[in-house]
C-alpha positions in Angstrom: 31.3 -9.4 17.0 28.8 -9.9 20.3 25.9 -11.4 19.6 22.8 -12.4 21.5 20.4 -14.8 21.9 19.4 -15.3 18.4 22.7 -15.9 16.2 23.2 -13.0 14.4 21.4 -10.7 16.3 23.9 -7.7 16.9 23.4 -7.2 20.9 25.6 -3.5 21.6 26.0 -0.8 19.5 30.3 -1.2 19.2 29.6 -4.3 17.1 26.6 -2.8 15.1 29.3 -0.3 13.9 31.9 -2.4 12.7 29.1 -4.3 10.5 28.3 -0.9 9.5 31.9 -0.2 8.0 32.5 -3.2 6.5 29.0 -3.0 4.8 29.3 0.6 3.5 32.6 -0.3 2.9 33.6 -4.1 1.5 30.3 -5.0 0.4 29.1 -1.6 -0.5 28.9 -3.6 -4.3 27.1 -6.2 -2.9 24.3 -4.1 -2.4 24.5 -2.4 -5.3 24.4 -5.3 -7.6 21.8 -6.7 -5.3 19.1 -3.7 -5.5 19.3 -3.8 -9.5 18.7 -7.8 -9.3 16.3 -7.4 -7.3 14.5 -4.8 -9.8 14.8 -7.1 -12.3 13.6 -10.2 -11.7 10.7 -9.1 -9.4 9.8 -6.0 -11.6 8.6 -3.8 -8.1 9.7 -0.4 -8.7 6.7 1.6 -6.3 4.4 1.2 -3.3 5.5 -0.6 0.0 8.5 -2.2 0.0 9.7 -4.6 3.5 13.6 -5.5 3.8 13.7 -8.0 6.7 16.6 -8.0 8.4 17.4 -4.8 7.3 20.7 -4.4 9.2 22.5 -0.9 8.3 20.2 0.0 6.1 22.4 -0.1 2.9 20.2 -2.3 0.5 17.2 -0.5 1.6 18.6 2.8 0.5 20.3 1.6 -3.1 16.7 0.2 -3.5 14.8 3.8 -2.8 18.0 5.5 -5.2 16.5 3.1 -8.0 12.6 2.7 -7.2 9.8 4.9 -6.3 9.3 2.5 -3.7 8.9 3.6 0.2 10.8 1.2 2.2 10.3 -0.4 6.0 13.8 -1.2 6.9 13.1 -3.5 9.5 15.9 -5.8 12.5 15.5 -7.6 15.4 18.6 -5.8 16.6 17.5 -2.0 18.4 21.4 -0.7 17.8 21.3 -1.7 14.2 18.2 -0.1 13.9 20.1 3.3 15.4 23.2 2.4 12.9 20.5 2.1 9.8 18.3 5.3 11.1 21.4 7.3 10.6 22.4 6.3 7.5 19.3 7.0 5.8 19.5 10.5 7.9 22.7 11.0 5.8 21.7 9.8 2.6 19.0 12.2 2.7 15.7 9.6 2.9 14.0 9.7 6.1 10.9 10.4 3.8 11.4 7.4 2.0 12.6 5.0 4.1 11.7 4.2 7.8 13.9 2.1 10.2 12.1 -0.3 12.9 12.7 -3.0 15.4 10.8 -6.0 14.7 11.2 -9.8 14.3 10.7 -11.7 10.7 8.5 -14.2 12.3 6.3 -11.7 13.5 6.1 -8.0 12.0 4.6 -5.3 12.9 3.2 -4.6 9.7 -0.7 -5.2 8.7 -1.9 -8.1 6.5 -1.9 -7.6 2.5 0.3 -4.4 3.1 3.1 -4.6 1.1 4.0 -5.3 -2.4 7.7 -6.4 -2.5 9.5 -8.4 0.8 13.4 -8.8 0.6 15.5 -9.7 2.9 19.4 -9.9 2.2 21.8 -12.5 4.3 19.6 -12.5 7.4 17.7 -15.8 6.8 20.4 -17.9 7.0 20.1 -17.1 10.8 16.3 -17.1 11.4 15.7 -19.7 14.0 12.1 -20.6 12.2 12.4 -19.9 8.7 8.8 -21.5 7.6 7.2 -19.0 10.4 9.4 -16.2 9.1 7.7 -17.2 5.7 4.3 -17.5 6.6 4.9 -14.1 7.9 5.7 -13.0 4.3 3.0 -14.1 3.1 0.6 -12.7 5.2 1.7 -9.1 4.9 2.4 -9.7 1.0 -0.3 -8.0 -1.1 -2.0 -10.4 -3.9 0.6 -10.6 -6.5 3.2 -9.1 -4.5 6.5 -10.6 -4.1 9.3 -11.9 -1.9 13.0 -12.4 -2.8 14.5 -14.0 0.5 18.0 -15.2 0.6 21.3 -14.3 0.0 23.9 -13.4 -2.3 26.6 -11.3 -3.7 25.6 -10.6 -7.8 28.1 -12.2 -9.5 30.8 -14.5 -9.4 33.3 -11.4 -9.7 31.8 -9.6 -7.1 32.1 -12.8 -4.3 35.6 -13.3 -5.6 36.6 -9.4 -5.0 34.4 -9.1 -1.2 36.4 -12.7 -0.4 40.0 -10.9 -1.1 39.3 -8.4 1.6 37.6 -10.4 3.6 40.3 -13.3 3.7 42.3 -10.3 5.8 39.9 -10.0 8.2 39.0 -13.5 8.6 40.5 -16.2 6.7 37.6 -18.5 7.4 34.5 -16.4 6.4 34.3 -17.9 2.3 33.9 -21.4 4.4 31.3 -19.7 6.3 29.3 -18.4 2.7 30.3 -21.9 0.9 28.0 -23.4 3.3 25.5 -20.8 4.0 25.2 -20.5 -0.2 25.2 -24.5 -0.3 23.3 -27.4 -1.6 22.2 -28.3 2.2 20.9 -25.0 2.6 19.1 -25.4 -0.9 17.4 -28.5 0.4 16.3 -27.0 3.7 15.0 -24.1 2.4 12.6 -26.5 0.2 11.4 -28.2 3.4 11.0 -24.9 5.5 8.6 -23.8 2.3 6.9 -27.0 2.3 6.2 -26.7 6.2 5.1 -22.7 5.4 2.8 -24.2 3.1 4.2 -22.3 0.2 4.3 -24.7 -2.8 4.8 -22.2 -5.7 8.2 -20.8 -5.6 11.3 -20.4 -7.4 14.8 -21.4 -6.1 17.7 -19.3 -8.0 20.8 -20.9 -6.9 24.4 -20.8 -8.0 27.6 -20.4 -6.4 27.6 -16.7 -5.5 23.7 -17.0 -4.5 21.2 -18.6 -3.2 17.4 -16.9 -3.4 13.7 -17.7 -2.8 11.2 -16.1 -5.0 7.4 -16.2 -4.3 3.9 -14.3 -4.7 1.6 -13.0 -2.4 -1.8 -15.1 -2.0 -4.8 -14.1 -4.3 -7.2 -12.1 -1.7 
């Protein structure tokens, strides 16, 4: 797939869709299991809601299909912003869910005006993850929470995405191994520590690897 400046950044719309298939398609129970995870250990189910690095859209909408919450849906990328505006359009949540361009290191969203950030997948490629955290924070309500990272649910789940996967490209579990990793673990401790965040949680295992952490008290 073409990508721009930023690694992962989806550059034309040709590649945006492709993503777009596999991710309603091959990973549609990724997301799934994902949303309900999500619900559960961060216990958010209305107000604002921010996924960062939205992409298609997909975890934004199983989110709204279990929540109350209203959702910004937010990517770098403009044409994946176009993919995801259409797939809320046809999942019948335009009044629920709002797609828009914007970076994770700097979002167009006010201070304290959100109560649950997620992102899925895309910090792996964020080129300053402690800025793109210090950014959470700041539009994180008091007591709100972020669950940044990536993973697939369960073991089952990675093992059953990896099978289809291994026939588009036999290399992409290498690709997850490492992203998912005990090096990625470690950095993700250090970009905290340079964000100044020192309360967090780390929930890591073999199919996942995730950041939880609270807004600041006002």
């Amino acid at each position: 797939m073409k990508k721009g400046d930023q690694k992962g950044v989806f550059t034309d719309k040709k590649s945006a869709e492709q993503f777009n298939r596999l991710a309603c398609t091959v990973f549609a129970p990724v997301n799934t299991a994902v949303a309900h995870q999500i619900v559960q250990e961060c216990g958010v189910n209305r107000g604002t809601a921010v996924d960062i690095g939205g992409g298609p859209g997909h975890l934004a909408i199983e989110l709204a299909r279990i929540t109350d919450l209203t959702i910004i849906s937010l990517d770098i990328s403009a044409c994946i912003r176009q993919v995801a505006a259409e797939n809320i359009r046809a999942a019948g949540l335009s009044d629920r869910i709002t797609a828009v361009t914007g970076d994770a290191a700097q979002m167009p969203l006010p201070d304290a005006s959100v109560d649950l950030a997620v992102s899925k997948g895309s910090v792996f490629f964020w080129p300053e993850p402690a800025a793109a955290f210090r950014e959470i924070r700041r539009v994180l309500r008091p007591g709100g929470v972020a669950w940044i990272g990536g993973g697939f649910g369960s073991s089952v789940i990675l093992q059953g995405v990896g099978e289809q996967m291994d026939r588009f490209d036999p290399t992409w579990i290498d690709g997850v191994r490492e992203r998912l990793g005990d090096r990625t673990a470690e950095r993700f401790r250090e970009e905290l520590k340079k964000a100044g965040i020192e309360e967090y949680t780390l929930l890591h295992d073999p199919w996942q690897l995730w950041i939880r952490f609270q807004g600041g008290k006002g």
